[in-house]
C-alpha positions, 0 to 999 in steps of 0.5 A, a space after each residue: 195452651 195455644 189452640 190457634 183458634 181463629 179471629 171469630 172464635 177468639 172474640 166469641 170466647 172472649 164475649 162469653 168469657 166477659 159476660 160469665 165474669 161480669 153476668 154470670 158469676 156475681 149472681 150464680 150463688 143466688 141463682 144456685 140458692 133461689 133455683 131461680 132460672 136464668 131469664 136475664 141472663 138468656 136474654 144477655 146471650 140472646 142479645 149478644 148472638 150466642 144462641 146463633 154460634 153454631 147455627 148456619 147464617 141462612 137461618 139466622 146464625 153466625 155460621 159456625 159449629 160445635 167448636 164455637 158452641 163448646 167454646 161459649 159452654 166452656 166459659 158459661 160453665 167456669 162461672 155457672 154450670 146451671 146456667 150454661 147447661 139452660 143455654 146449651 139444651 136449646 142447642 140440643 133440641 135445635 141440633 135435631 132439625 138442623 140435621 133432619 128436619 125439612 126446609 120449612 121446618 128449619 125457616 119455622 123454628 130455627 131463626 127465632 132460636 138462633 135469635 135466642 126469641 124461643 128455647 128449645 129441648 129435647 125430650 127423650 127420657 122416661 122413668 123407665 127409658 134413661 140408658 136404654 131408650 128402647 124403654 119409651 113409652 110415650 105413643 103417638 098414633 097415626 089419626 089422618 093428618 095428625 098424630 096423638 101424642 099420649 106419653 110423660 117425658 121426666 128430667 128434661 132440661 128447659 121443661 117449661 121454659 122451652 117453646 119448642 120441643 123435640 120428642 121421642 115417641 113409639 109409632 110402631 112398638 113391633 119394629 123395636 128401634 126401628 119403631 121410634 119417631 121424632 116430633 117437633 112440639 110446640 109449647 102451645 099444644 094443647 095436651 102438652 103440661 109440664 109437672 114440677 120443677 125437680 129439686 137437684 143436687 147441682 145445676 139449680 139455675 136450670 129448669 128439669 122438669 116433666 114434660 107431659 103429653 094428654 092427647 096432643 095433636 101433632 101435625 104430621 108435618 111435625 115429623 123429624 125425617 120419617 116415621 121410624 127414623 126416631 132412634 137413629 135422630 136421638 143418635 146423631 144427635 148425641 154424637 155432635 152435642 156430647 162434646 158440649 157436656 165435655 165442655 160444660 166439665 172442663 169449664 166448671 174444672 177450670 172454674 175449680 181450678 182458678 179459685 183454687 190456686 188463688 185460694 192456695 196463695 192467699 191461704 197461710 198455714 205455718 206461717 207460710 201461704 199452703 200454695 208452698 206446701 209440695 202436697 198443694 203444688 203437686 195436687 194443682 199440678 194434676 188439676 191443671 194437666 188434666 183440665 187441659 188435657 180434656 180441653 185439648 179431647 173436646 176441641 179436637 173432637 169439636 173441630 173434627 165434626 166441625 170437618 165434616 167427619 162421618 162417623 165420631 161416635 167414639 170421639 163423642 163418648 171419650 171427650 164426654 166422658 174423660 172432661 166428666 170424670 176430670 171435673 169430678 176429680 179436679 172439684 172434689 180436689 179444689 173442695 180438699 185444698 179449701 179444706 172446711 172453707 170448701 165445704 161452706 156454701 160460701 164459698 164456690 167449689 163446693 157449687 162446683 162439685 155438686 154441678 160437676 156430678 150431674 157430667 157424669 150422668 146426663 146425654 148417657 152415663 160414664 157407663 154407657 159412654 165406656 160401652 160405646 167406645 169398646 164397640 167401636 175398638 171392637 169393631 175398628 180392631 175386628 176388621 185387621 184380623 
């Protein structure tokens, strides 16, 4: 399907596409093996301006938006979903001070990640805070001109590998949502460790790990927006990264896909290749119509932020969570045209599966995902009455 991308974005696909088939692929088995993180290849996609796709020009970035990041994760995720999932987390803990934070802070941290010099991530989830954020813990309290940040952050992708880091925290707990604050923390504070690299089911290649705060001392200055603003932060920033987890399942669908149908031709069973067998074709025929039909959800949710859109929460969630649910179903049906090749780690697909889970959960489950939209039609329909 055509998707009248411009010249830029053309050659930005391209690029990305080029450097996951020669780059990505011939080593994301390892990678996945090793659960060895992507440095080489970070350095690849710094040298070739990636990290700057949806960054402003007078920070150092090529100036486009989410369309252009989604395009770079899609491709990243055909050939690796572990190493475009390292790429696009820097996006999401830059996203927050690109959108709040103060002139300085943006000349300070946002160039050298533009530049692919520093990583960055964000850091909201606790043991007891994932779906609902007002579970936090972690505290930062007011000390002249400094806040003490005391707290353990669990799942964070790029812990550890990050330089910059932003952090939800409680400020005051009596003003419930309201009380959460959001801070930029940089690697070398001291306080701030990391605990274990975590041992998942998927995306190996990436770095998830704790992010532990002992007394860290964060200059006030540090502060995204204003006390209290934290919530409202973590927000607006998953209504503009949420289609790059779309992105990330329609590349890895579309990764399951290809390999699929190649398999399909190559394969001979009675004599005949199974892509002849109508129960195959019709199964192709689905994986490929939904592939495409949640590329379509998350380049139009893309491009109507990329508009200027006020307000696309429930665009956000439906991208999200329509591509997730589509990879989970096109994987585990590229693993059943294998058939027990599929289940081999030998062979791709099975990769593809494990990755394609984790779409479902991170940036807010499928679950919450569904909540988001209905309170959005409930309050969209409630004002035609």
């Amino acid at each position: 399907m055509d998707y009248f991308l411009t010249e830029e974005q053309q050659m930005i696909k391209e690029l990305a596409a080029r450097i996951a088939d020669e780059k990505v692929a011939p080593v994301a088995r390892e990678l996945d093996e090793k659960e060895e993180f992507p440095y080489e290849i970070m350095k690849i996609l710094a040298e070739s301006d990636l990290f700057g796709v949806y960054i402003p020009e007078e920070y150092g970035g090529l100036g486009g938006g989410i369309t252009e990041q989604c395009l770079v994760i899609e491709e990243l995720s055909r050939a690796c979903s572990g190493v475009a999932v390292s790429y696009a987390a820097s996006g999401l803990g830059c996203t927050p001070i690109l959108l709040f934070g103060t002139e300085e802070q943006k000349q300070k941290y946002v160039p050298d990640i533009a530049a692919g010099k520093k990583l960055a991530a964000f850091a909201l989830t606790e043991a007891n805070a994932g779906s609902d954020a007002s579970g936090i813990q972690t505290m930062a309290v007011k000390d002249g001109d400094y806040y003490i940040l005391n707290g353990t952050k669990q799942w964070i992708t790029n812990g550890g590998e990050a330089d910059v880091y932003v952090v939800l925290a409680v400020t005051n707990r009596s003003k419930g949502n309201r009380g959460f604050s959001a801070f930029i923390v940089e690697k070398d504070t001291p306080g701030l460790s990391f605990g274990k690299k975590e041992k998942k089911l998927g995306i190996r290649a990436s770095a998830t790990r704790e992010v532990i705060f002992t007394d860290c001392r964060i200059p006030k200055e540090n502060i995204l927006a204003k006390e209290g603003m934290g919530f409202i932060v973590a927000m607006k920033n998953f209504d503009r990264t949420r289609p790059g987890i779309g992105a990330q399942a329609v590349g890895i669908a579309q990764g399951a896909l290809d390999y699929a149908a190649s398999y399909a031709h190559q394969r001979y069973q009675f004599g005949q290749p199974i892509s002849s067998f109508q129960a195959i074709q019709h199964m192709l025929a689905d994986m490929a119509t939904q592939t495409e039909a949640a590329r379509a959800l998350v380049y139009a949710t893309a491009r109507m932020i990329d508009a200027g859109a006020k307000d696309f929460s429930k665009e956000s969630s439906m991208a999200k969570v329509f591509a997730s649910d589509v990879a989970m179903k096109v994987t585990t049906d590229a693993v059943q045209i294998l058939g027990g090749y599929g289940y081999m780690r030998d062979y791709p697909v099975e990769k593809m599966m494990r990755d394609a889970k984790i779409t479902q959960i991170y940036e807010g489950t499928n679950q919450i995902q569904r909540n988001i939209i209905a309170l959005e039609l409930i309050k969209q329909y409630a004002g035609k009455k």
